[in-house]
C-alpha angles and dihedrals in degrees: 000000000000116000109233141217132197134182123171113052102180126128094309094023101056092049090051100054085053099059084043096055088039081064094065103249122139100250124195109193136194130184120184087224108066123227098046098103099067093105090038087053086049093052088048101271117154117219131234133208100214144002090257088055088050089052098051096046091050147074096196110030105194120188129195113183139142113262145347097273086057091041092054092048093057100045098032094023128107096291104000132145115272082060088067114031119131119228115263091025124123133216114197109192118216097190134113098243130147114277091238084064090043091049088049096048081049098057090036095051089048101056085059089073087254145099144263137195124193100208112158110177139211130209106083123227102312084059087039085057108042093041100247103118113146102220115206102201128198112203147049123350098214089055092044087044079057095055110036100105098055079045091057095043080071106031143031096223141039128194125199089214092183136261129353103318104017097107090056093052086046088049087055106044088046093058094040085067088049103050087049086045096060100035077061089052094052098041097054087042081065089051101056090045088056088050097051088253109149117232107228079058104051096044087051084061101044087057087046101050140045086292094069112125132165089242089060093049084049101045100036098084090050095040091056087039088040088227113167110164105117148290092147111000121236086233091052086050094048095048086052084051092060099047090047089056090049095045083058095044088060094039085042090228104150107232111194105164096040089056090052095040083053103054080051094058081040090055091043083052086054099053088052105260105127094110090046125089109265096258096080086087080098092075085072088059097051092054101053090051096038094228138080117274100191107048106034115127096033101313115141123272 
Protein backbone atom coordinates (compact mmCIF):
# COMPACT_ATOMS: atom_id res chain seq x y z
CA UNK A 1 0.00 0.00 0.00
CA UNK A 2 1.32 3.40 -1.07
CA UNK A 3 2.78 5.57 1.66
CA UNK A 4 1.01 9.22 1.57
CA UNK A 5 1.69 12.38 2.00
CA UNK A 6 -0.65 15.59 2.65
CA UNK A 7 -0.04 19.02 3.04
CA UNK A 8 -2.55 21.40 3.13
CA UNK A 9 -5.28 20.60 5.69
CA UNK A 10 -7.49 23.37 5.29
CA UNK A 11 -11.48 23.18 4.67
CA UNK A 12 -11.15 20.57 1.56
CA UNK A 13 -7.75 19.27 2.68
CA UNK A 14 -8.48 18.22 6.00
CA UNK A 15 -11.70 16.18 4.79
CA UNK A 16 -9.67 14.53 2.28
CA UNK A 17 -6.70 13.11 4.64
CA UNK A 18 -9.59 11.55 6.75
CA UNK A 19 -11.18 9.44 4.13
CA UNK A 20 -7.91 8.66 3.32
CA UNK A 21 -7.00 7.59 6.46
CA UNK A 22 -10.53 5.92 6.75
CA UNK A 23 -9.10 3.85 3.84
CA UNK A 24 -6.87 2.57 5.58
CA UNK A 25 -3.31 4.34 4.04
CA UNK A 26 -0.71 5.39 6.11
CA UNK A 27 -0.97 8.89 5.74
CA UNK A 28 2.12 11.65 6.92
CA UNK A 29 0.49 15.69 6.90
CA UNK A 30 1.73 18.81 7.02
CA UNK A 31 -0.10 22.11 7.17
CA UNK A 32 1.93 25.46 7.06
CA UNK A 33 -0.47 26.74 10.02
CA UNK A 34 0.16 24.80 12.87
CA UNK A 35 -2.53 23.30 14.92
CA UNK A 36 -4.74 21.81 11.88
CA UNK A 37 -3.67 18.02 12.21
CA UNK A 38 -5.43 17.16 15.97
CA UNK A 39 -8.45 15.05 14.33
CA UNK A 40 -5.91 13.59 11.62
CA UNK A 41 -3.62 12.51 14.71
CA UNK A 42 -6.71 11.06 16.11
CA UNK A 43 -7.52 8.93 12.75
CA UNK A 44 -3.46 7.60 12.79
CA UNK A 45 -1.91 10.18 10.87
CA UNK A 46 1.81 10.82 11.55
CA UNK A 47 3.01 14.61 11.54
CA UNK A 48 5.65 16.26 9.69
CA UNK A 49 7.74 19.25 10.38
CA UNK A 50 8.12 20.42 7.19
CA UNK A 51 7.08 19.75 3.09
CA UNK A 52 10.45 18.33 2.48
CA UNK A 53 9.72 15.53 5.70
CA UNK A 54 6.50 14.74 4.08
CA UNK A 55 8.36 14.14 0.87
CA UNK A 56 10.74 12.00 2.07
CA UNK A 57 8.30 9.75 4.17
CA UNK A 58 5.88 9.30 1.03
CA UNK A 59 5.32 7.67 -2.32
CA UNK A 60 2.44 10.03 -3.46
CA UNK A 61 2.87 13.37 -2.00
CA UNK A 62 -0.58 15.15 -2.55
CA UNK A 63 -0.96 19.02 -1.72
CA UNK A 64 -4.10 21.06 -1.32
CA UNK A 65 -3.40 24.81 -0.68
CA UNK A 66 -4.82 28.14 -1.62
CA UNK A 67 -3.01 29.72 -4.41
CA UNK A 68 0.12 29.58 -6.52
CA UNK A 69 2.46 31.87 -4.10
CA UNK A 70 1.62 29.10 -1.15
CA UNK A 71 2.03 26.19 -3.65
CA UNK A 72 5.62 27.41 -4.73
CA UNK A 73 6.61 27.76 -1.44
CA UNK A 74 5.91 24.37 -0.66
CA UNK A 75 7.30 22.85 -3.31
CA UNK A 76 10.57 25.69 -4.04
CA UNK A 77 10.56 26.90 -0.83
CA UNK A 78 13.47 26.21 2.28
CA UNK A 79 12.66 22.52 2.80
CA UNK A 80 9.72 21.80 0.11
CA UNK A 81 9.05 19.42 -1.52
CA UNK A 82 10.81 19.22 -4.92
CA UNK A 83 14.27 19.22 -2.48
CA UNK A 84 13.23 15.90 -1.24
CA UNK A 85 11.48 13.98 -3.58
CA UNK A 86 12.59 10.26 -4.20
CA UNK A 87 12.97 9.13 -7.58
CA UNK A 88 9.84 7.21 -9.08
CA UNK A 89 7.41 9.10 -6.52
CA UNK A 90 4.44 11.19 -7.58
CA UNK A 91 2.91 14.35 -6.23
CA UNK A 92 -0.85 15.01 -7.53
CA UNK A 93 -1.92 18.71 -6.63
CA UNK A 94 -5.40 19.32 -5.66
CA UNK A 95 -5.23 23.04 -5.74
CA UNK A 96 -6.83 25.75 -7.94
CA UNK A 97 -3.57 27.23 -9.47
CA UNK A 98 -2.97 28.68 -12.77
CA UNK A 99 -2.24 26.00 -15.56
CA UNK A 100 1.60 27.87 -16.42
CA UNK A 101 2.53 26.69 -12.36
CA UNK A 102 1.03 23.48 -12.94
CA UNK A 103 3.10 23.05 -16.29
CA UNK A 104 6.34 24.08 -14.27
CA UNK A 105 5.79 21.81 -11.41
CA UNK A 106 5.23 19.25 -14.34
CA UNK A 107 8.66 19.67 -16.12
CA UNK A 108 10.61 20.20 -12.28
CA UNK A 109 9.24 17.28 -10.79
CA UNK A 110 10.24 15.37 -13.85
CA UNK A 111 13.47 15.99 -13.97
CA UNK A 112 13.59 14.27 -10.28
CA UNK A 113 13.13 11.36 -11.71
CA UNK A 114 9.54 11.49 -10.39
CA UNK A 115 5.61 12.34 -11.36
CA UNK A 116 3.25 14.70 -11.21
CA UNK A 117 -0.61 14.90 -11.63
CA UNK A 118 -2.51 18.12 -12.00
CA UNK A 119 -5.91 17.09 -10.48
CA UNK A 120 -7.73 19.86 -9.36
CA UNK A 121 -11.42 18.66 -7.92
CA UNK A 122 -14.76 19.91 -7.64
CA UNK A 123 -17.26 19.21 -5.28
CA UNK A 124 -16.46 21.74 -1.87
CA UNK A 125 -16.49 20.57 1.31
CA UNK A 126 -19.93 18.53 1.44
CA UNK A 127 -18.35 16.44 -1.46
CA UNK A 128 -14.58 16.75 0.64
CA UNK A 129 -16.44 15.16 3.53
CA UNK A 130 -18.54 12.45 2.20
CA UNK A 131 -15.87 11.25 -0.19
CA UNK A 132 -17.51 12.11 -3.50
CA UNK A 133 -14.99 14.73 -5.05
CA UNK A 134 -14.76 14.49 -9.06
CA UNK A 135 -11.11 14.99 -9.68
CA UNK A 136 -10.13 16.52 -13.41
CA UNK A 137 -6.45 15.49 -13.75
CA UNK A 138 -3.61 17.03 -16.38
CA UNK A 139 -0.70 14.51 -17.04
CA UNK A 140 0.24 11.24 -17.88
CA UNK A 141 -2.37 8.19 -18.02
CA UNK A 142 -0.01 5.41 -16.81
CA UNK A 143 0.74 7.51 -13.67
CA UNK A 144 -2.98 8.37 -13.19
CA UNK A 145 -3.70 4.57 -13.93
CA UNK A 146 -0.98 4.29 -10.50
CA UNK A 147 -2.90 6.33 -8.46
CA UNK A 148 -6.64 5.75 -9.15
CA UNK A 149 -7.44 3.95 -6.42
CA UNK A 150 -6.04 6.78 -3.44
CA UNK A 151 -8.04 9.28 -5.96
CA UNK A 152 -11.09 7.37 -5.53
CA UNK A 153 -10.63 6.93 -1.51
CA UNK A 154 -11.49 10.81 -1.70
CA UNK A 155 -13.76 11.25 -4.70
CA UNK A 156 -16.69 9.34 -6.97
CA UNK A 157 -15.44 10.30 -10.01
CA UNK A 158 -12.13 10.77 -11.83
CA UNK A 159 -11.44 12.75 -15.39
CA UNK A 160 -8.29 12.28 -17.64
CA UNK A 161 -8.55 16.02 -18.60
CA UNK A 162 -5.73 15.77 -20.89
CA UNK A 163 -1.54 16.71 -20.77
CA UNK A 164 0.44 18.52 -18.08
CA UNK A 165 -1.93 21.46 -17.09
CA UNK A 166 -4.89 20.58 -18.28
CA UNK A 167 -6.47 19.76 -15.07
CA UNK A 168 -5.70 23.17 -13.81
CA UNK A 169 -7.44 25.08 -17.17
CA UNK A 170 -10.45 22.59 -16.72
CA UNK A 171 -10.53 23.57 -12.91
CA UNK A 172 -10.84 27.46 -14.15
CA UNK A 173 -13.07 27.43 -16.58
CA UNK A 174 -15.28 25.18 -14.31
CA UNK A 175 -15.35 27.62 -11.62
CA UNK A 176 -15.67 30.48 -13.87
CA UNK A 177 -19.41 28.90 -14.73
CA UNK A 178 -19.98 28.61 -10.98
CA UNK A 179 -19.06 32.00 -9.77
CA UNK A 180 -21.48 33.47 -12.71
CA UNK A 181 -24.04 30.74 -11.56
CA UNK A 182 -24.36 31.85 -8.37
CA UNK A 183 -24.05 35.59 -8.94
CA UNK A 184 -27.84 34.47 -11.46
CA UNK A 185 -29.20 32.89 -8.57
CA UNK A 186 -28.72 35.83 -6.44
CA UNK A 187 -29.69 38.22 -8.65
CA UNK A 188 -32.93 36.79 -9.47
CA UNK A 189 -33.26 36.12 -6.21
CA UNK A 190 -33.24 40.24 -6.00
CA UNK A 191 -35.57 40.33 -8.34
CA UNK A 192 -38.15 38.21 -6.81
CA UNK A 193 -37.60 40.11 -3.31
CA UNK A 194 -38.33 43.29 -5.06
CA UNK A 195 -41.36 41.71 -6.44
CA UNK A 196 -42.86 40.32 -2.80
CA UNK A 197 -41.80 36.59 -3.94
CA UNK A 198 -40.92 34.54 -0.90
CA UNK A 199 -37.99 32.97 -0.94
CA UNK A 200 -38.61 29.37 0.16
CA UNK A 201 -41.08 29.63 -3.06
CA UNK A 202 -39.15 30.78 -5.40
CA UNK A 203 -36.33 28.60 -4.69
CA UNK A 204 -38.62 25.90 -4.80
CA UNK A 205 -39.21 27.03 -8.43
CA UNK A 206 -35.62 27.63 -9.57
CA UNK A 207 -34.84 23.82 -8.55
CA UNK A 208 -38.11 22.85 -10.39
CA UNK A 209 -37.62 24.66 -13.75
CA UNK A 210 -34.76 25.27 -16.59
CA UNK A 211 -32.87 27.45 -13.84
CA UNK A 212 -32.06 24.53 -11.74
CA UNK A 213 -28.23 24.27 -11.03
CA UNK A 214 -26.30 22.30 -8.55
CA UNK A 215 -25.12 25.39 -7.10
CA UNK A 216 -28.62 26.34 -6.36
CA UNK A 217 -29.43 22.77 -4.66
CA UNK A 218 -26.30 23.39 -2.79
CA UNK A 219 -26.73 26.97 -1.81
CA UNK A 220 -30.60 27.08 -1.17
CA UNK A 221 -30.60 25.70 2.64
CA UNK A 222 -27.99 28.20 3.56
CA UNK A 223 -29.27 30.61 1.81
CA UNK A 224 -33.17 30.20 3.93
CA UNK A 225 -31.02 29.56 7.25
CA UNK A 226 -28.44 32.46 5.99
CA UNK A 227 -26.11 30.54 6.67
CA UNK A 228 -22.89 31.67 5.26
CA UNK A 229 -19.93 29.79 7.01
CA UNK A 230 -18.25 27.82 4.31
CA UNK A 231 -18.39 25.31 2.22
CA UNK A 232 -16.13 27.42 -0.73
CA UNK A 233 -15.16 30.96 0.50
CA UNK A 234 -16.22 34.40 -1.74
CA UNK A 235 -12.40 35.39 -1.54
CA UNK A 236 -11.28 31.68 -2.99
CA UNK A 237 -13.72 32.26 -5.68
CA UNK A 238 -12.54 35.54 -6.38
CA UNK A 239 -8.86 34.54 -6.48
CA UNK A 240 -10.05 31.53 -9.24
CA UNK A 241 -11.82 34.52 -11.14
CA UNK A 242 -8.95 36.08 -11.58
CA UNK A 243 -7.03 33.35 -12.72
CA UNK A 244 -9.58 32.48 -14.88
CA UNK A 245 -9.39 36.30 -16.56
CA UNK A 246 -5.96 36.03 -16.84
CA UNK A 247 -6.05 32.26 -18.36
CA UNK A 248 -8.52 34.14 -21.50
CA UNK A 249 -6.51 36.88 -21.86
CA UNK A 250 -3.72 34.51 -22.77
CA UNK A 251 -5.96 32.24 -24.78
CA UNK A 252 -7.57 35.55 -26.15
CA UNK A 253 -11.08 34.15 -25.48
CA UNK A 254 -13.14 37.25 -24.76
CA UNK A 255 -14.98 36.62 -21.39
CA UNK A 256 -17.73 39.16 -20.83
CA UNK A 257 -19.72 37.79 -18.32
CA UNK A 258 -16.84 36.41 -16.22
CA UNK A 259 -15.29 40.06 -16.06
CA UNK A 260 -18.52 41.38 -14.85
CA UNK A 261 -19.25 38.33 -12.49
CA UNK A 262 -15.65 39.18 -11.13
CA UNK A 263 -15.90 42.82 -10.24
CA UNK A 264 -19.19 41.38 -8.25
CA UNK A 265 -17.05 38.78 -6.06
CA UNK A 266 -14.50 41.93 -5.97
CA UNK A 267 -17.28 44.16 -4.60
CA UNK A 268 -18.41 41.32 -2.15
CA UNK A 269 -14.33 41.34 -1.06
CA UNK A 270 -14.81 45.01 -0.45
CA UNK A 271 -17.65 44.82 1.73
CA UNK A 272 -15.67 42.33 3.85
CA UNK A 273 -16.97 38.97 2.87
CA UNK A 274 -13.71 36.88 1.89
CA UNK A 275 -13.91 34.66 4.84
CA UNK A 276 -17.31 34.21 4.29
CA UNK A 277 -19.04 31.11 1.81
CA UNK A 278 -19.64 32.50 -1.58
CA UNK A 279 -22.67 32.89 -1.21
CA UNK A 280 -22.44 35.99 0.66
CA UNK A 281 -22.41 37.60 -2.46
CA UNK A 282 -25.91 37.97 -1.62
CA UNK A 283 -25.11 40.86 1.07
CA UNK A 284 -24.36 43.13 -2.06
CA UNK A 285 -27.74 42.49 -3.14
CA UNK A 286 -29.33 43.32 -0.11
CA UNK A 287 -27.80 46.36 -0.03
CA UNK A 288 -28.75 47.80 -3.56
CA UNK A 289 -32.37 47.03 -2.91
CA UNK A 290 -32.35 47.93 0.59
CA UNK A 291 -34.28 44.41 1.78
CA UNK A 292 -33.33 40.73 2.46
CA UNK A 293 -33.29 38.66 -0.20
CA UNK A 294 -33.00 35.47 1.52
CA UNK A 295 -36.04 35.47 4.72
CA UNK A 296 -38.86 37.38 3.40
CA UNK A 297 -42.09 35.69 3.53
CA UNK A 298 -41.40 33.67 6.84
CA UNK A 299 -37.83 32.24 6.12
CA UNK A 300 -35.51 32.20 9.01
CA UNK A 301 -33.12 35.37 9.98
Amino acid sequence: MFKIGFIGLGVMGEPMAANLLRKGYPVTVYNRTPGKAAQLLELGAAEAKTPAAVAEASDIIMTMISNDDSIREVYYGDNGVLGALKPGSIAIDSSTISPALSRQLHQDIAAKSASFLDAPVTGSKPAAESGSLTFMVGGDAQVLAKVHDVLSAMGRKIIPIGPGGSGSTAKLAHNAIVGINVAALLEGMAIAASGGIDAASFLELVQSGGAASKMAELKTPKLLERDFSVQFSLGLMLKDLRLASVLSDELKTPTPILETVKSLYQIGDAMGFADLDLSALAHSYEQWINKPITNHGGAKA
